[in-house]
C-alpha positions in Angstrom: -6.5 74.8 20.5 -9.9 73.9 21.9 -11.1 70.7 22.9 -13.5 70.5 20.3 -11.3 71.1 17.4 -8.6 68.4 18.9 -11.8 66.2 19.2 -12.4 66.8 15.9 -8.9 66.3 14.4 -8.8 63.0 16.4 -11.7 61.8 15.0 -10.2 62.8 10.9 -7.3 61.4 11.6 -8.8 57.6 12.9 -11.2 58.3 10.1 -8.5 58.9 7.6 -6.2 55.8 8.8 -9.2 53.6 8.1 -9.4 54.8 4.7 -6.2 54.4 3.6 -6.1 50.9 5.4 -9.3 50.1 3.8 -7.8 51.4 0.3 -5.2 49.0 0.6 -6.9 46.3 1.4 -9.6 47.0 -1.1 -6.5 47.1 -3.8 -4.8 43.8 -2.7 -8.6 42.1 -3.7 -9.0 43.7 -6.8 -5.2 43.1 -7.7 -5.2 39.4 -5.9 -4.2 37.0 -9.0 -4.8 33.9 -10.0 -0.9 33.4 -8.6 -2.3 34.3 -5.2 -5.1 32.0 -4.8 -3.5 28.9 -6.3 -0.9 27.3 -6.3 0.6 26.1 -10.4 2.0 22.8 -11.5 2.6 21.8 -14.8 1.0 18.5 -16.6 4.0 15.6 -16.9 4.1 12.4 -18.9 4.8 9.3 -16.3 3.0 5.9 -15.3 0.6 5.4 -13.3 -0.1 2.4 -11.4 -3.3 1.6 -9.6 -2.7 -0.8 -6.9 -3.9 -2.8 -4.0 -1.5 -3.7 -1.0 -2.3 -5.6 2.1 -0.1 -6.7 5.3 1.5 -10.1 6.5 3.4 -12.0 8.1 6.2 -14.7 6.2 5.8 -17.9 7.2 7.1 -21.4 5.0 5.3 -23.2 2.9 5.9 -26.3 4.5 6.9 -27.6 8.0 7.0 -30.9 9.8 6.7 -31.6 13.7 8.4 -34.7 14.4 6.5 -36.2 17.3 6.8 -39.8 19.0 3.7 -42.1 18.4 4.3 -43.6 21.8 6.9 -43.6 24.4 10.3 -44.5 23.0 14.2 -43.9 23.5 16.4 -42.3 21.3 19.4 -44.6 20.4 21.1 -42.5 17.9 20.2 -39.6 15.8 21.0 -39.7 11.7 20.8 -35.9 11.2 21.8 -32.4 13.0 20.4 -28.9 13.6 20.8 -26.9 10.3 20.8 -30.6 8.5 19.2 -29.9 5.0 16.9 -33.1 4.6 14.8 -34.1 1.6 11.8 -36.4 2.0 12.1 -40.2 3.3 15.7 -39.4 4.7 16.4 -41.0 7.8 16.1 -38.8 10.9 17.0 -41.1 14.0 16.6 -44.6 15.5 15.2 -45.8 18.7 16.0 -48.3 21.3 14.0 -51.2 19.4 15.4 -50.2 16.2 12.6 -48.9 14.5 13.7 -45.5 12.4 12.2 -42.5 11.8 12.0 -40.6 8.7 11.4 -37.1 7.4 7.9 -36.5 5.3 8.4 -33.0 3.8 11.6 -31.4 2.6 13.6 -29.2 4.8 16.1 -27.6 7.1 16.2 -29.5 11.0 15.8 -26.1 12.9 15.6 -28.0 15.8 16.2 -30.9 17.7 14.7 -31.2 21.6 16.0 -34.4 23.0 20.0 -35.8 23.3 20.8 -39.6 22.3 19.5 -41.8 25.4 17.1 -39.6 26.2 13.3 -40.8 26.5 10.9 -39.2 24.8 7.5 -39.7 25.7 4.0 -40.4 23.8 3.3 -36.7 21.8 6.7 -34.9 22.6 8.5 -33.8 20.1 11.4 -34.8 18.8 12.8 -32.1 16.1 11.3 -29.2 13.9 11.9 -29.6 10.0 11.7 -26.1 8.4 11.6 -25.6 4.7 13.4 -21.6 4.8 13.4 -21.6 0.7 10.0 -21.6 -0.4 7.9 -19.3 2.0 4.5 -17.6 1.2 2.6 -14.6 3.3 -1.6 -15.0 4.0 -2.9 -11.9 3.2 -6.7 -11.0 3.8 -8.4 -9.8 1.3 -12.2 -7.9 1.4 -14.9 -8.8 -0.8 -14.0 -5.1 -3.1 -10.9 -6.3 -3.5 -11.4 -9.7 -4.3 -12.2 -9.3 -7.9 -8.5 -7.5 -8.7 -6.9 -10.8 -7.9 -6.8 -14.3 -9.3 -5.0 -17.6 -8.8 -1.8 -16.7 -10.9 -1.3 -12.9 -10.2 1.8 -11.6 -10.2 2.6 -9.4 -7.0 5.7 -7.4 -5.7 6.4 -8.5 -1.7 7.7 -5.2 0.2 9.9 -6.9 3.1 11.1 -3.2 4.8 12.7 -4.5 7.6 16.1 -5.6 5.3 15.0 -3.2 2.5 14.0 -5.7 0.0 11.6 -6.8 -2.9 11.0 -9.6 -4.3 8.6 -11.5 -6.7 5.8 -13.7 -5.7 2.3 -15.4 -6.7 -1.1 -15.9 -5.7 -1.3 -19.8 -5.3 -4.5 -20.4 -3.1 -7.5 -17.7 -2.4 -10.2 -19.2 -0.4 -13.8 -20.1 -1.4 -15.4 -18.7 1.6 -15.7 -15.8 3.8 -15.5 -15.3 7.5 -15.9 -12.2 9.2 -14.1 -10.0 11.5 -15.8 -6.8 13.0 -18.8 -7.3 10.3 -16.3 -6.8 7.7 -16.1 -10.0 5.4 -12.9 -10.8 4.0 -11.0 -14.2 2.0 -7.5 -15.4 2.5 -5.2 -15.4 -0.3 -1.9 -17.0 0.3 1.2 -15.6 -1.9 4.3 -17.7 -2.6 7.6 -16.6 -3.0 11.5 -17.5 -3.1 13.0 -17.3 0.3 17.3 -16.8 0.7 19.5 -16.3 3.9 17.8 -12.6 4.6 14.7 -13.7 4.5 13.7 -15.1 7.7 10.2 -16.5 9.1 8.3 -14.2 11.3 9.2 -11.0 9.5 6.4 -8.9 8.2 6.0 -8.2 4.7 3.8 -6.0 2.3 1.9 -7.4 -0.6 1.7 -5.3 -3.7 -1.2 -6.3 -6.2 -1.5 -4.3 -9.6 -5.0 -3.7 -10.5 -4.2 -1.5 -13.8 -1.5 0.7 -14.6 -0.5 3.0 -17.7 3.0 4.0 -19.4 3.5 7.2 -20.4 0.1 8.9 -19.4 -0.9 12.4 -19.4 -0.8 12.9 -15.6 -1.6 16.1 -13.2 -1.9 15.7 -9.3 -5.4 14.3 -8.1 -6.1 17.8 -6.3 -5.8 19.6 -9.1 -9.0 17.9 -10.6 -12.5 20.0 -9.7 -15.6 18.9 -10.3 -19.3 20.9 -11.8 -22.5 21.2 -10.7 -23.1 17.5 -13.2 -19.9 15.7 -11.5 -18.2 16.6 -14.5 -14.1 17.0 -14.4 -12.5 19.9 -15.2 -9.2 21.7 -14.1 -8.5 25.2 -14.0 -6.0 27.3 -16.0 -4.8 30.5 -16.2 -6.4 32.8 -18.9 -6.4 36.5 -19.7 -5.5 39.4 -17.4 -4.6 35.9 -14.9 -7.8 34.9 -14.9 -9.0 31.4 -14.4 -10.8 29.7 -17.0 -12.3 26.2 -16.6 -10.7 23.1 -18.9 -12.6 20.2 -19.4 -10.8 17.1 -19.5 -11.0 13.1 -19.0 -9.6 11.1 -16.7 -8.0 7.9 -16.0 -6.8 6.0 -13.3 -5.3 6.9 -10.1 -2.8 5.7 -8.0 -4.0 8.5 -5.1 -1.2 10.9 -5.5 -1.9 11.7 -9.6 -4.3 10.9 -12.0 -4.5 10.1 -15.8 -5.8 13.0 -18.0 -6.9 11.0 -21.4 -8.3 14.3 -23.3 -8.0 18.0 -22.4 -4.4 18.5 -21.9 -1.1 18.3 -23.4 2.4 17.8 -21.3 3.9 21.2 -20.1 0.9 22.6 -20.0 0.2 24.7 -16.3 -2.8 24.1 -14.2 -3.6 25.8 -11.3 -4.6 24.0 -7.9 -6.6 25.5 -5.1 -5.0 26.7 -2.4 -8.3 26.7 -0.6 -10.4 23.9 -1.2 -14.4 25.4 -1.3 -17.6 23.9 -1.9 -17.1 24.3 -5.5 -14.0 22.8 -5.0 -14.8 19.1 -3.8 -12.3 16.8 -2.5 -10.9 14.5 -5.2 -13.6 11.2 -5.7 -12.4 8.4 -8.3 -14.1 10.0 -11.2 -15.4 7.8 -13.8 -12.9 7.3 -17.0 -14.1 8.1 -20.7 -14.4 4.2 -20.5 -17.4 4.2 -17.8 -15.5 2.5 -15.1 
C-alpha cells in the first residue's frame, strides 16, 4: 500500500471514531431525562417545627457562701457535707457561742474548716448548694429576642447523659451589652434538677417559635424560585419532561418546608442535582400569610 493511502485511511479511521463517539454522546443529551438531571422525592405529610436553640452552661438557682464576719473559732459544727438544709437551720457554733445559720435552702457541698479550727475574717466556712432547682443563662440576639417571652415553654437538650427535660424562661434582661458588635440579652431558663443532672454540665436550649401538625411538607431544596422570587417546584410532565408547579409555602425548620397550596401528599417532585443560577439556594420565602 502507499504511504498516502495508509495516510489517508489513518486519517478515516480517527475521523470515523470521533463520529461515532460524538454520535453517542450527542444521543445521551437528546435522551438525558428528567431521571438524569434530578434527583425525585415524593411530598409527605409530617410537622414541622421552627425553632430557635442557643448554648449553656447549668448552674443552680441559688447558692450561699458561708463566710466568717470576723475572726472566730469553730466550736462545733450542727450539720455535714451532703446535709440537706432548709433556711434558718443551724449550721455551726463558735468559741463565744454565737451560731450561725443557713439563709437559702440547700445541699452543704462543702465544708473547709474541722471543729477547733480558726477561721479568719472573709474565709469561708462551707458551700450551700441548692442541686434541685437549676436554670441555664442563655444569650439571646436582638432577632431572636422577639420569639421568646417571660413564660415560654422550652425543651433543655443535656447530651452528655442523653436527656431532656422541661424548663421556663423566668428572667430575660432589659438591656443589651455587646460582644464583638453583636448585641445580645440574657435570658435565664429554669428547670427541675435530679441525681444526673449535675452543675457545670452544658446544656442546649430549645425555643419553639411556630410549628405545624400534619403539613404538606417537601425538602427545602426542592423549592426553586422565578425571575419575581416567586416559589415553585418542578415535576415531571410529558415525554419526562419538567414542568414548573407553583405552590405556597410555610415554615421551615431548615431541612423541609411547608407547602400550604400546590401539592397533594404522594405526589413526586424533582430536585436539582445541579443547583444553577435559575436554581437559587433555598431563602425563607415569604408564606401566603406575608411573613
Amino acid at each position: 500500500m502507499k504511504k498516502g493511502n495508509t495516510k489517508k485511511l489513518i486519517i478515516g479511521s480517527v475521523v470515523g471514531v470521533l463520529i461515532i463517539a460524538g454520535g453517542i454522546l450527542g444521543y445521551q443529551v437528546l435522551t438525558n431525562t428528567a431521571a438524569g438531571q434530578y434527583t425525585e422525592t415524593k411530598v409527605t405529610v409530617g410537622s414541622v417545627i421552627n425553632d430557635n436553640r442557643f448554648s449553656g452552661v447549668i448552674e443552680s438557682q441559688s447558692r450561699e457562701d458561708i463566710t466568717a464576719t470576723s475572726s472566730q473559732k469553730i466550736n462545733e459544727f450542727y450539720v455535714s457535707e451532703g446535709e440537706q438544709v432548709e433556711k434558718d437551720t443551724d449550721l455551726y457554733e463558735t468559741s463565744t457561742g454565737e451560731v450561725i445559720s443557713a439563709t437559702k435552702n440547700g445541699e452543704v457541698s462543702k465544708i473547709y474548716f474541722k471543729e477547733d479550727d480558726t477561721v479568719p475574717a472573709g474565709g469561708k466556712v462551707m458551700d450551700i448548694v441548692d442541686f434541685t432547682n437549676l436554670q441555664v443563662s442563655i444569650k439571646v440576639d436582638e432577632y431572636q429576642l422577639s420569639s421568646i417571652a417571660v413564660g415560654s415553654p422550652v425543651t433543655i437538650n443535656i447530651d452528655s447523659i442523653g436527656r431532656s427535660v422541661q424548663g421556663t424562661v423566668s428572667e430575660i434582661s432589659r438591656e443589651a451589652k455587646n460582644e464583638n458588635g453583636v448585641a445580645y440579652f440574657t435570658a435565664i431558663v429554669d428547670f427541675q434538677g435530679d441525681s444526673q443532672i449535675r452543675i457545670g454540665m452544658n446544656a442546649e436550649v430549645v425555643i419553639v417559635k411556630e410549628s405545624v401538625q400534619n403539613a404538606v411538607t417537601v425538602p427545602v431544596d426542592a423549592i426553586q424560585f422565578g425571575a419575581n422570587n416567586e416559589p415553585y417546584v418542578l415535576i415531571k410532565g410529558e415525554a419526562d419532561k419538567t414542568e414548573n408547579r407553583p405552590v405556597t409555602t410555610g415554615i421551615t425548620d431548615g431541612v423541609n418546608i411547608q407547602i400550604t397550596a400546590g401539592l397533594t401528599e404522594n405526589e413526586t417532585v424533582l430536585i436539582p442535582v445541579i443547583t444553577t443560577t435559575a436554581t437559587s439556594s433555598f431563602q425563607r420565602p415569604q408564606t401566603g400569610g406575608g411573613n
